[in-house]
C-alpha positions in Angstrom: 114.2 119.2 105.6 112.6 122.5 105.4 112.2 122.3 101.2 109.2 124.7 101.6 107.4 122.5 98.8 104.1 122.0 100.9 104.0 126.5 101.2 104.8 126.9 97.8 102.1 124.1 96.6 99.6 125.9 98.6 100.0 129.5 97.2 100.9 129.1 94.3 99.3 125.9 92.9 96.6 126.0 95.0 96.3 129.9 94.9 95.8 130.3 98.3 97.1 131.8 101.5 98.2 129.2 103.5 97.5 127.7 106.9 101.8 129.0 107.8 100.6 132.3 107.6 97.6 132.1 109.8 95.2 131.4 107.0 92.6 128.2 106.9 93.7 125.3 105.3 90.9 123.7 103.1 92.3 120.2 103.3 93.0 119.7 99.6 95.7 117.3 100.5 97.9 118.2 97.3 100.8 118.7 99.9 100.3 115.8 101.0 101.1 114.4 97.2 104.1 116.2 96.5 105.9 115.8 99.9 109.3 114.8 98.8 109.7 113.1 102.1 106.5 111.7 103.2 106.7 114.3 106.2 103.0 114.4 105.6 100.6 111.9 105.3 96.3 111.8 105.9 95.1 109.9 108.6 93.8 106.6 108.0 91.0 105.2 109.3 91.8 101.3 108.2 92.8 100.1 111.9 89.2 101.4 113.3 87.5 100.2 110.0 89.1 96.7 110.9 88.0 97.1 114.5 84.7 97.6 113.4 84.5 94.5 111.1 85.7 92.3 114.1 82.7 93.7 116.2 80.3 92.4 114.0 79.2 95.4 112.6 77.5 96.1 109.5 80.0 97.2 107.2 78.9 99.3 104.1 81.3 100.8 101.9 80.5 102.9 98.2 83.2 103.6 95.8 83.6 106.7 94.1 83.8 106.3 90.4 87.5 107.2 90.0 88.8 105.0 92.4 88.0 101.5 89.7 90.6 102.9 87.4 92.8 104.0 89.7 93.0 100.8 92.2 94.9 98.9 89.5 97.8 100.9 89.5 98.5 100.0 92.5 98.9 96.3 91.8 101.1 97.0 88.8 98.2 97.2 86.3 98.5 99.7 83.5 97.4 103.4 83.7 93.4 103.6 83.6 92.8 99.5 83.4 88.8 99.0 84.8 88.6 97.1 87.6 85.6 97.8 89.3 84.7 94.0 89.2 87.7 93.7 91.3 87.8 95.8 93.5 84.2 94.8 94.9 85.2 91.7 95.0 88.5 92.8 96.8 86.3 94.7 99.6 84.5 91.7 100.4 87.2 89.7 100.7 88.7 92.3 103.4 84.6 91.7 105.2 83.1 94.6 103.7 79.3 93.5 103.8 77.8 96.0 101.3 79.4 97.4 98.3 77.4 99.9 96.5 78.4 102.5 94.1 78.8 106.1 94.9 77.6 106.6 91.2 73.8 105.9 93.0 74.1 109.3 94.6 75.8 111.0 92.4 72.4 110.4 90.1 70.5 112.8 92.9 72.8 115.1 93.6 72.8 115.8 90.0 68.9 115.5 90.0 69.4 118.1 92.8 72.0 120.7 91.1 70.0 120.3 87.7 66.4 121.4 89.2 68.1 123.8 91.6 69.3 126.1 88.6 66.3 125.2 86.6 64.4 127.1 89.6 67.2 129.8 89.9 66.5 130.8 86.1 63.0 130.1 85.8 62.4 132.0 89.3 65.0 134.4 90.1 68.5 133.2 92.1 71.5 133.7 92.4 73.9 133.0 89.4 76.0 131.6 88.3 75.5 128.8 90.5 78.8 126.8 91.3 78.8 123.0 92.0 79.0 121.9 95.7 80.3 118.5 95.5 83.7 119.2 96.2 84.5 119.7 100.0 87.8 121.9 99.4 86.0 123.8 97.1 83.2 124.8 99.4 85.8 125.3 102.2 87.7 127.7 99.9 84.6 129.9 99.3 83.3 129.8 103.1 87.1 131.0 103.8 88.5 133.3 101.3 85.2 133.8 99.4 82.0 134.5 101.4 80.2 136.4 99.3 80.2 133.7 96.9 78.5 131.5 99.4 75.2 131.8 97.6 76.2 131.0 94.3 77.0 127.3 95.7 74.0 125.1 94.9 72.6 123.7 98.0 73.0 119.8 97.1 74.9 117.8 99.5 77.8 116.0 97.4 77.5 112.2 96.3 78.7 111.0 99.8 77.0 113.4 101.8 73.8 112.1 100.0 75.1 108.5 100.1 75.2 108.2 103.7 72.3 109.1 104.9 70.1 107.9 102.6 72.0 104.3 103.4 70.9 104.3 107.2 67.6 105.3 105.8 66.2 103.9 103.0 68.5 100.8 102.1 68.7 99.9 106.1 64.6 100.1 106.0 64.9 98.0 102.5 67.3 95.4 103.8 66.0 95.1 107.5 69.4 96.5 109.4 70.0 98.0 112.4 71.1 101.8 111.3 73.1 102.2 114.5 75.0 98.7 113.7 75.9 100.3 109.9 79.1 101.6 109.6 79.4 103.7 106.6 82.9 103.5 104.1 83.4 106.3 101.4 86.1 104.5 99.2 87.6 108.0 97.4 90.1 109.6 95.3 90.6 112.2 98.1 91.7 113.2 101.0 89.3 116.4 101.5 86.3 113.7 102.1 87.7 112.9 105.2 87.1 116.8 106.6 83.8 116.7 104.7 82.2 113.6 106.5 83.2 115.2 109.8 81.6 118.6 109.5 78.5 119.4 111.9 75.8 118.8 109.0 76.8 115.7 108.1 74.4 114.0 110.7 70.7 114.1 108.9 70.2 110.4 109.2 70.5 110.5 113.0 68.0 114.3 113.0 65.6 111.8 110.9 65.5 108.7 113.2 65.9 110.8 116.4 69.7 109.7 117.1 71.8 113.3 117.2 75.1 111.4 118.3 74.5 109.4 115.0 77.0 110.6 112.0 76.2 110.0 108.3 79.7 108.8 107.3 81.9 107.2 109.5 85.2 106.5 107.8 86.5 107.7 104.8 89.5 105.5 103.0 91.4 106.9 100.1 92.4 104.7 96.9 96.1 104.6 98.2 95.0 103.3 101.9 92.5 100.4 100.2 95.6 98.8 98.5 97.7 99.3 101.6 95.5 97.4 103.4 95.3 95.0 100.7 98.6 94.1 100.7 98.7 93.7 104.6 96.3 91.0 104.5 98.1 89.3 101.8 95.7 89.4 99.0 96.7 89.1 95.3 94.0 91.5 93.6 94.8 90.9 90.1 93.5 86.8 91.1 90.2 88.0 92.2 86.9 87.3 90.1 85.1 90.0 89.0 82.3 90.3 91.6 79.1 93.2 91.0 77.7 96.0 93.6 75.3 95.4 95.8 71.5 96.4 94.8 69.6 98.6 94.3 71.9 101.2 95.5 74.7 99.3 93.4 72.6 101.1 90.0 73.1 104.2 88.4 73.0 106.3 85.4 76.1 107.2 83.7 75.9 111.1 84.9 77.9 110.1 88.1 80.5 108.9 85.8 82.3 112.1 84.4 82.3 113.5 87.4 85.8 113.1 88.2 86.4 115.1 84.7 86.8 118.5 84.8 84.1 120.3 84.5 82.6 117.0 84.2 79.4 117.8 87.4 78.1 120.8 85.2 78.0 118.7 81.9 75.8 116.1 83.8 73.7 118.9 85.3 73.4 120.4 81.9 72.5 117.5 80.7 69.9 116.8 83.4 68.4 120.0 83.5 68.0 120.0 79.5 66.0 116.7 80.0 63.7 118.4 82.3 63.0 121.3 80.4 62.5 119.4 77.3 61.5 116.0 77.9 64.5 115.1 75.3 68.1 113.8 76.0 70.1 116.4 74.2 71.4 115.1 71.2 75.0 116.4 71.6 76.0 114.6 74.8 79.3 115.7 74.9 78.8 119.6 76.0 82.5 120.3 75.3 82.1 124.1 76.0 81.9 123.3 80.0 84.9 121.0 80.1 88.3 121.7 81.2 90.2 124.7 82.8 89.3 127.6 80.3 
């Protein structure tokens, strides 16, 4: 209908130039959200996900922590209801083999961000340092911000840290065949699905020797998980609460905020004040690096 809502979104929401007038896209997805006429839509990976699952193949999936108050939504639940017991449970049902929480690796990659800064103050670095979790984020600063590249900590996000460390560790641990493990990210966005596919995102297969072997293999948004829900038929708000899978299932409640904003500095603040000191700080909420301003 040529409404021009996806250009406008992306200059001036987005406060970029973009990919219409020769400019890269950072694959934010937020025209994707306000699309009037679903014209545009992110690619789902829930038929080759499926495929996989009737192959026989190891199916591991880890949920981002946004996604267990979001989920219920989608099955007429109000706003912000927690249903993370659910929505294990409803991944297993649909032959997911693993379910582990994406909370795990958010726990090192704010381990990670927290030392790296300790280093950059306590040695000399760049600063400030910026959080890299976010794959439109560190997209935007390759693109329009280069310079800025070294003020991005050098942690992989939760999911880039997930993966690998799955066909590593918990394959060793649990006595799977890492090249019969297909990894899930279960996310709020659609930006992991560029992330997973970038050229870095293979240090499982450098470590064991495998270069074709990627450390994420599909990425399904919130949305698609209740989509394919409802296609085989299953009434979520029925199922009994079921946990995550250990030991990668266990985390900290760092990983938690993260999808505040300004939520991943507060955690590495918090971190990096514990490693200095030896204390938790005593004012946990560290209001002054939340929100916008």
């Amino acid at each position: 209908i040529d409404c021009g809502v996806c250009s406008i979104t992306c200059k001036k929401r987005e406060g970029i130039n973009n990919i219409c007038e020769g400019k890269a896209c950072v694959n934010c997805g937020q025209c994707i959200q306000l699309c009037p006429t679903g014209a545009l839509v992110p690619k789902s990976d829930i038929y080759k996900l499926k495929q996989a699952i009737s192959q026989n193949k190891v199916c591991i999936a880890y949920t981002s922590p946004s996604v267990r108050v979001a989920i219920g939504e989608e099955f007429g639940l109000p706003p912000g209801t927690f249903t993370e017991g659910k929505m294990v449970a409803l991944l297993k049902k649909l032959g997911v083999d693993y379910v582990l929480d994406t909370n795990f690796s958010a726990d090192l990659t704010i381990c990670e961000e927290a030392s790296e800064l300790i280093d950059r103050i306590q040695n000399g670095g760049v600063l400030p340092q910026f959080t890299s979790c976010c794959p439109s984020w560190v997209k935007y600063v390759e693109t329009y911000m280069p310079d800025k590249i070294p003020n991005l900590s050098s942690a992989k996000s939760p999911i880039g840290m997930q993966g690998p460390t799955i066909k590593t560790y918990f394959a060793s641990r649990m006595g799977l065949d890492p090249e019969k493990i297909i990894n899930v990210a279960l996310t709020p966005c659609t930006a992991k699905k560029m992330e997973i596919r970038r050229s870095e995102m293979n240090s499982a297969g450098k470590y064991l020797g495998k270069p074709d072997m990627r450390d994420m293999d599909h990425v399904i948004t919130t949305r698609e998980l209740a989509l394919w829900a409802k296609e085989e038929g299953v009434d979520f708000n029925s199922l009994s609460d079921m946990p995550f899978d250990s030991p990668l299932g266990e985390a900290s409640g760092a990983g938690v905020i993260f999808g505040n904003t300004g939520g991943v500095m507060e955690a590495a603040l918090r971190t990096a004040t514990y490693l200095l000191t030896g204390k938790n700080p005593e004012n946990v909420e560290l209001k002054e690096v939340r929100g916008y301003e």
